[in-house]
Each structure stands twice: as C-alpha cells, then as structure tokens.
N, C-alpha and C positions, 0 to 999 in steps of 0.2 A: 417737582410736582409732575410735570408735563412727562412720560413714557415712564415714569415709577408707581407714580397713586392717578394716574389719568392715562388712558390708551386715546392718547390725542392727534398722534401722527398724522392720519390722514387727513382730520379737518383741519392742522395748522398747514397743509401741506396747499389744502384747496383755499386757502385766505391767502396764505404767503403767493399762491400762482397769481390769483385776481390782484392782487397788488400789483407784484410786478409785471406782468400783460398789461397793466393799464398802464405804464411806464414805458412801456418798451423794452423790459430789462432779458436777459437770459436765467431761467431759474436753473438749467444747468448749474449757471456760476453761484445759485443761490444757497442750495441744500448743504452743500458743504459747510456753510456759515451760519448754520439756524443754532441749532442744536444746541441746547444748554446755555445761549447766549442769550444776553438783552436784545431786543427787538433793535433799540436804537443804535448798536454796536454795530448789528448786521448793514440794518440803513447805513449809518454810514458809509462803510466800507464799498457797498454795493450801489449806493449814490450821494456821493463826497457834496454831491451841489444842490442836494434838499434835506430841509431841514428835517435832523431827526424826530424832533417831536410833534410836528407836526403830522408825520409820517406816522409815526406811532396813532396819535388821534384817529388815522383812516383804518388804521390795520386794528384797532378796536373796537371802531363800528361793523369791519365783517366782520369779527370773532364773534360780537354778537349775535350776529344772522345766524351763526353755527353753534355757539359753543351749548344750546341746549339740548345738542345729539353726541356729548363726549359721554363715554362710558369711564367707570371706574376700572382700575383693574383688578382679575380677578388677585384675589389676597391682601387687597388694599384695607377693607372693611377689617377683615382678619385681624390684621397687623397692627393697625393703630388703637381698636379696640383693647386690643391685649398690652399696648406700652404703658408705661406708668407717665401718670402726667407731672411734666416734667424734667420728663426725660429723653424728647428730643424736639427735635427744631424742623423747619419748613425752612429748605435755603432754596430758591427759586429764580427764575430771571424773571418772572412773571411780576405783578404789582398788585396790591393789598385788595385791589375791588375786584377783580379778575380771581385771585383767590378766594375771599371769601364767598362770592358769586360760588366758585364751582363746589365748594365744600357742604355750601348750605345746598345748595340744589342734590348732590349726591350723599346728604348727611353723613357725612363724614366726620369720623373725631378734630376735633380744631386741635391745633397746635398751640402751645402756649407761648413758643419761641416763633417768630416768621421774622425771615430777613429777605427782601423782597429786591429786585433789581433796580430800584430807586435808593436803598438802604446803603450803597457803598459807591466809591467812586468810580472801580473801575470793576467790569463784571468775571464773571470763567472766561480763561483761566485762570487769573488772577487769585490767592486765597482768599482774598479778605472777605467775601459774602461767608465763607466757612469757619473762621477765625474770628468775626462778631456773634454768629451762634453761638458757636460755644464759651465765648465769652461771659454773653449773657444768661448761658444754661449753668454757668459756672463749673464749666470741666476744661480737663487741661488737653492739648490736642490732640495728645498723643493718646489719649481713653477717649477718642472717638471714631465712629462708625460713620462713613459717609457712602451712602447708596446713591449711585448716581447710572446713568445710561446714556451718554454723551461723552467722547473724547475731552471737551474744553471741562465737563464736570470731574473728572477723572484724574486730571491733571491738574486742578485746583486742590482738588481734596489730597494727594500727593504732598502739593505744594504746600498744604497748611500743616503737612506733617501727621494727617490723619492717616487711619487704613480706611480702605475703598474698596466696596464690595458694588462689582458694575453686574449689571442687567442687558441681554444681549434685545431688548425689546425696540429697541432704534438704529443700533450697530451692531455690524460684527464682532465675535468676540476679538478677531486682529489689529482691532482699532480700539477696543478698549484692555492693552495689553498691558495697560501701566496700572492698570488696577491690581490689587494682590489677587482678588480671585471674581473669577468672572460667572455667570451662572444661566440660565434662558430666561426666567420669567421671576415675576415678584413673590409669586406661589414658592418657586424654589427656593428664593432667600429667604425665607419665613423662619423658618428654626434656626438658622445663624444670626439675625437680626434680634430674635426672640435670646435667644441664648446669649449673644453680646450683649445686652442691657440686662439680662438676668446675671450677669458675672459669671457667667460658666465657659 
C-alpha cells in the first residue's frame, strides 16, 4: 500500500522521527528498517527492551495526527478502477483499520483480498503475506504479479516464487535489483500491470 497506491513517505518518515526522538533512538539506524516491514518488526529490532505492541499503540496515534494529509498516487485511482474484482490482493505490513481508513478517505477501489501484517507470522521478507494472497485469490504463484517498492517486498515476492515488478518511488533502482523489472513511478507500471491481468 504505503509508496505504491499511497505517496506516504514523508509523513511515515515524520511519525517514525517523533517516535524515536522521544526515545532517544538514532533514525539514522531507523530508515533502513522501515520499508515494507511490520511496524512491530522494526521496534523490535530497534528496541529489543520495549514492548512491540505497545509501541505500535503510540506510533498509531501519530499516524493519526498525519495520515489525513497522505496523497494517493498518481495512477493509483487509474489502476484499481480498471482490475477486475477479484483479481488481486492488498498485501501490506500496514493493519485492517489503518487501511480501510485510508482507502475510504481517498476512495479508492477496496480490495477483495487484504492480508494485513497482523494476517501472518512473520512479515517481508518472509513470503508468506504473498503466498496467503494468493491462496485465497485461488492462483497459483507462479501467475502472479507482485508490485512492490521496498527491498524486503522484493525479496519476498522473489521468495514466494512470484514475478515482481518494483517501483523506484522509495528506493533506488540498485536496491530493488532482485526485482525482474524495475520502473519510476505507478503511472509507468500501468500498462504492464493492466496487461498481466488482462493475459497479454
């Protein structure tokens, strides 16, 4: 969701800072750990000696404060409008209220499939948030499309044996090189995205 159908970077950037400022932490050591990951992964790793979900509870009361200045991205509206329902999934590290939150507020097409970072045990890299999608979309893994723009997304979708089509809207293209093909923005992958689910 977050840097594919959301240009959310900066405002996760300016929650993730006040969090850790109020910690004492280094976000230096932070940023490299965000991306495509569960919120409570990050915590941990980043502070082994407080509890993740409690951490999560604070880090979603600022999301709040912010997240009703996230823009869609452009091609976002485009793209789901045009998929046939049905025919794909919302795999996210984000959580089911947080989602629908941003989808009703930017009306956006819902998804029929969502598998949310609460939905599996362990988050990207990991496949299995991509490998219950499609489970439940009842396709096999290798007929799926995973658009992702984060290394840990990249490398999951890899993992679960999908092709992976990255978006350079968070990283560089050198960091998402495991992807089969990499491209600048959501706008660009539009007709690949359209055409993979059309069977062309």
């Amino acid at each position: 969701m977050d840097g594919v159908l959301l240009d959310s970077e900066a405002t996760y950037r300016v929650v993730w800072a006040r969090w850790a400022e109020g910690l004492g932490l280094d976000t230096v050591h932070l940023w490299p750990r965000l991306a495509g990951r569960r919120a409570s992964d990050t915590i941990a790793e980043m502070a082994p000696h407080l509890d993740p979900l409690e951490e999560v509870v604070k880090l979603r009361a600022l999301l709040l404060e912010e997240q009703a200045t996230l823009p869609a991205m452009p091609g976002a509206h485009e793209l789901l409008a045009a998929l046939e329902k049905g025919s794909w999934a919302l795999v996210t590290s984000n959580e089911e209220g947080v989602i629908r939150e941003q989808f009703e507020r930017l009306r956006l097409p819902r998804p029929g499939v969502v598998v949310g970072g609460s939905a599996v045990l362990h988050g990207k890299p990991d496949p299995a948030c991509f490998t219950a999608a499609a489970e439940r979309l009842g396709a096999a893994f290798e007929d799926c499309l995973v658009v992702e723009d984060s290394p840990a997304g990249v490398a999951a979708g890899r993992a679960a044996g999908m092709t992976v089509l990255a978006l350079e809207t968070t990283h560089r293209a050198e960091l998402l090189s495991g992807a089969h093909r990499v491209v600048a923005t959501l706008q660009d992958a539009v007709p690949t995205i359209r055409g993979w689910v059309a069977g062309d």
